[in-house]
N, C-alpha and C positions, 0 to 999 in steps of 0.2 A: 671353461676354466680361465679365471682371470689370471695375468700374470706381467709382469714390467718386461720379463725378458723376451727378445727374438729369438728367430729361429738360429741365428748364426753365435748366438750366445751357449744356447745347448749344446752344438756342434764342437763349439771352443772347447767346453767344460768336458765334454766325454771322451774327444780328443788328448787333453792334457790328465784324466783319471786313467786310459791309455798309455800314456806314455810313462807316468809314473810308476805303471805297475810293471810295464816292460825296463826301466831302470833297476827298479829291485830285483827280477830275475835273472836279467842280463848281468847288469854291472858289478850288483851287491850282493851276489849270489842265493838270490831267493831260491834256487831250484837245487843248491849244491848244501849237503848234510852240513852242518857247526851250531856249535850252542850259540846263542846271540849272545852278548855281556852285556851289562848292566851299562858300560860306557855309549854302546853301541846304538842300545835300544832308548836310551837317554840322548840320543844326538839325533836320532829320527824322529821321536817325539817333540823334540824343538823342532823341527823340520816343519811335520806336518803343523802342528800348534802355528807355527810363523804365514806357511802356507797361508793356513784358510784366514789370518786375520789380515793376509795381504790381499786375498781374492773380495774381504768383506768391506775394505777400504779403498779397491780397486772398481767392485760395483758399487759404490757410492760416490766415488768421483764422476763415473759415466750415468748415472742415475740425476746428477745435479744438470749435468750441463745436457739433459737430453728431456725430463719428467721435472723437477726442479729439486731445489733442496730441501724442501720439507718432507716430499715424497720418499728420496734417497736416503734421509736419514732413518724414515722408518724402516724402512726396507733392510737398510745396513741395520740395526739394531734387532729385527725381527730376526735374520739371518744370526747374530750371534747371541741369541738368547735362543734359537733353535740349536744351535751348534752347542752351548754350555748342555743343555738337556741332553741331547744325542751325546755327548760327550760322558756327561756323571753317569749316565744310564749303561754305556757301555763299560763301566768298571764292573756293574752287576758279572757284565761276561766274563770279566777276568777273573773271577771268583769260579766261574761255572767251570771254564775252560782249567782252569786249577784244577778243582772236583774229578773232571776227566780223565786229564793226562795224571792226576795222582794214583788213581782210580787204575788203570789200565797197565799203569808203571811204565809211561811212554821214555824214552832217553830223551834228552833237551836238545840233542842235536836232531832229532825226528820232528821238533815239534812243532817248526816253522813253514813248513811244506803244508802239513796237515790245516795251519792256520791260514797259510797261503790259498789255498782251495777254499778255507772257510770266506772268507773275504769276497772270491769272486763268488762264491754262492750267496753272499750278504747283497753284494751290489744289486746281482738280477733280482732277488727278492723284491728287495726296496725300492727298485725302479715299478715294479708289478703291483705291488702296494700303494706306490704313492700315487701312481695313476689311477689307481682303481678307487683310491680315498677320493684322491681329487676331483675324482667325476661324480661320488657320491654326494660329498659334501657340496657342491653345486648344484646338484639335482635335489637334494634331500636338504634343506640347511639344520634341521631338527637332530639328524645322526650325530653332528655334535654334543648333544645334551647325552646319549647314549657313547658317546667317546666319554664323553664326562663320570659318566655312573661306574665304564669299565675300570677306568683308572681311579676311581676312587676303592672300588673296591678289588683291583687288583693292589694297590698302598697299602691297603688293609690287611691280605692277605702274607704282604710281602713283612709287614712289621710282626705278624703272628710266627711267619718262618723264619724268620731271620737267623734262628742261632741252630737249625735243623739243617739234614742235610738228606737231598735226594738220593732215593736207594735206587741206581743205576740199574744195576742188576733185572729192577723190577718195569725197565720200560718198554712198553709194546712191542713198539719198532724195533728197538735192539733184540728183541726177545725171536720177533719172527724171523730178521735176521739171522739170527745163529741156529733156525731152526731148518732153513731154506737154504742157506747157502752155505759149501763146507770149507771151513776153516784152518787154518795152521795154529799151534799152541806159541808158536813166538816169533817173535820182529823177524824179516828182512830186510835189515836196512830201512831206506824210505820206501818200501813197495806197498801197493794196495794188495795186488797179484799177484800171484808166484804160478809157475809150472811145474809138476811132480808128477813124472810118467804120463805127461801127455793131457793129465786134469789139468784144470786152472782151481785153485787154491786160494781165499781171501787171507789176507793176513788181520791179526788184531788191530795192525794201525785205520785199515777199512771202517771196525764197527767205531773207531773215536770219530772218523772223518763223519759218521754219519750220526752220531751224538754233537758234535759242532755244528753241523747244518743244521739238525732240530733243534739247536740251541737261538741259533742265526733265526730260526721263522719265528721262533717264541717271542725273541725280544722285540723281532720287530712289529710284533703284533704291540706289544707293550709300546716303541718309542713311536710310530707313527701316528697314532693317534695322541702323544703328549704332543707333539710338536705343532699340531693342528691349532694346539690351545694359543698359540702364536702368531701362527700365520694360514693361511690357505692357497697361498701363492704358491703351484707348485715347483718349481725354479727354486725357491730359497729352500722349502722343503725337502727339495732331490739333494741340493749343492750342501746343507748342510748336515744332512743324514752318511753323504757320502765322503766329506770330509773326513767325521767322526769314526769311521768306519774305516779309513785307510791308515787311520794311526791306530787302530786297535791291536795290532801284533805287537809296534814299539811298545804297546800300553802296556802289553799282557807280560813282555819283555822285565819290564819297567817294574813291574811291581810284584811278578811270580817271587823271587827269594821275599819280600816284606809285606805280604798280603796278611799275614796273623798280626802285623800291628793297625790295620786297619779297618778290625771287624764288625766295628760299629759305624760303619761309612756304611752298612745294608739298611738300617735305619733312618741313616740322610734319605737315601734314595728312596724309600718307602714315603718319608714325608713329602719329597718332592712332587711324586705322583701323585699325593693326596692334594694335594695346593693344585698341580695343576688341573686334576679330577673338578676341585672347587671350584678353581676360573671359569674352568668353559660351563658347570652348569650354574652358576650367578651371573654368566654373561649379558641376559638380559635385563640386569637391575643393577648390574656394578661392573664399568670396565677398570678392568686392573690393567694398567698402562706398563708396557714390554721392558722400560727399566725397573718399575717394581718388580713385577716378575724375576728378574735377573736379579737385585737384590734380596730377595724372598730365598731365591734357590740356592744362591751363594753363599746366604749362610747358613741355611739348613747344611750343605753340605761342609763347608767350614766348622760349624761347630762340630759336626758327627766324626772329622779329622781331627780335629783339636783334642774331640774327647778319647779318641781312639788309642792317640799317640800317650795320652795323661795315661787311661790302665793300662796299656801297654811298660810303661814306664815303671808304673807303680807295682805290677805285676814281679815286673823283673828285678827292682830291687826287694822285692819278701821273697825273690827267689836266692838271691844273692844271701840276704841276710839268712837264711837257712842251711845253707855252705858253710 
């Protein structure tokens, strides 16, 4: 597996995804019950957003003065047209994770724990995945044109569902769940477990944590192979899979109260994936160079905002004028 970075670059990166995760439990009380606010989850969200475009400016300075500038620049560029995909891709989740805790009627002050776990079960995923792409697609280079086909007609399918909604109720896993293991009928607090005369007892919050983690292996079946349309380096593939991934709770934060003004952002993201579907199988007759890319997606995703916010708008004044 080709890659720019060393060994001591990995170590840095997994060291400092490490320490970030122990600042949020420690400091910012990742591990202690409150609802996040709107101001809160909006200041992490700059946080991580600043992060990763300082970690993508910070390998492109060491990428110049080591491989030169023309290499560094692709590399930095590949890195954040990797990161915009992982990034628009993980709003899908906050759509899903909505679905869930609405579904379930989680409290908001339970909800960050459960997202909490969601996340480290994201990372090990993704690390398992991207290895295991990486090794493919160096052995196999043709698996791309089959990345290619998935995501176009995963696009397809995601622009057909877009305005549906999965009946939870009806999913395997959950289903054997609740057949196998016995339950309590309401919250305790943040607990997975409880104790009652000596049984150990799953709580409701359990079968959500385990509807996020099947939520977590889905998508990353879906972004790891967009990202590939980018780059194959696995280094920029890990670092930007996992940036995208460490702001997903501020994201989820961020846009849980105004998610219904944004419902036609499912159909940006279904185009996305069909473009990126297109790239990788036209790759051998047309390269689409990594700033198109990024403006291709930008405004797929841009207008499906634009347009979101226009019915949203329009909606609520015929609702108004019917008052």
């Amino acid at each position: 597996m080709h890659t720019v970075a060393q060994p001591w670059m990995w170590a840095v990166f997994i060291g400092f995804v490490l320490l970030m995760l122990a600042i949020d439990v420690l400091a910012l009380g990742g591990s202690r019950a409150h609802k996040v606010s709107i101001r809160e989850a909006a200041a992490w969200s700059i946080v991580w957003v600043s992060l990763a475009l300082l970690f993508d400016f910070g390998l492109w300075i060491y990428l110049s003065d080591t491989v030169g500038r023309e290499i560094a620049t692709a590399k930095a560029m590949e890195f954040l047209a990797g990161y915009v995909i992982e990034k628009s891709l993980s709003v899908d989740n906050v759509f899903v994770f909505l679905l869930i805790f609405g579904h379930f009627a989680v409290p908001p002050q339970y909800q960050r724990k459960v997202l909490l776990y969601g996340v480290l079960g994201a990372i090990v995923m993704r690390i398992i995945m991207i290895l295991a792409g990486s090794w493919v697609v160096a052995q196999f280079s043709w698996v791309l044109y089959l990345f290619g086909i998935f995501l176009l007609i995963t696009g397809m399918r995601m622009l057909v569902a877009a305005e549906q909604e999965p009946d939870l109720e009806a999913n395997p896993v959950l289903r054997l769940a609740k057949k196998i293991l016995p339950f309590t009928k309401e919250f305790h607090k943040e607990k997975f477990t409880i104790k009652v005369d000596g049984k150990r007892l799953f709580t409701p919050l359990f079968l959500v944590l385990i509807l996020i983690e099947i939520s977590d292996v889905i998508f990353a079946v879906d972004s790891i192979p967009a990202i590939f349309a980018v780059t194959t380096d696995p280094f920029i593939v890990f670092t930007s899979n996992i940036f995208a991934i460490m702001g997903l709770r501020a994201l989820y934060f961020l846009l849980a109260d105004m998610a219904d003004r944004f419902h036609l952002l499912k159909f940006g993201l279904a185009f996305v994936l069909m473009f990126v579907g297109i790239k990788m199988l036209i790759v051998k007759w047309m390269h689409v160079p990594t700033s198109i890319s990024l403006m291709v997606i930008g405004g797929l995703l841009g207008a499906s905002i634009i347009a979101s916010l226009f019915v949203s708008r329009k909606k609520n004044d015929a609702e108004l004028k019917q008052k």
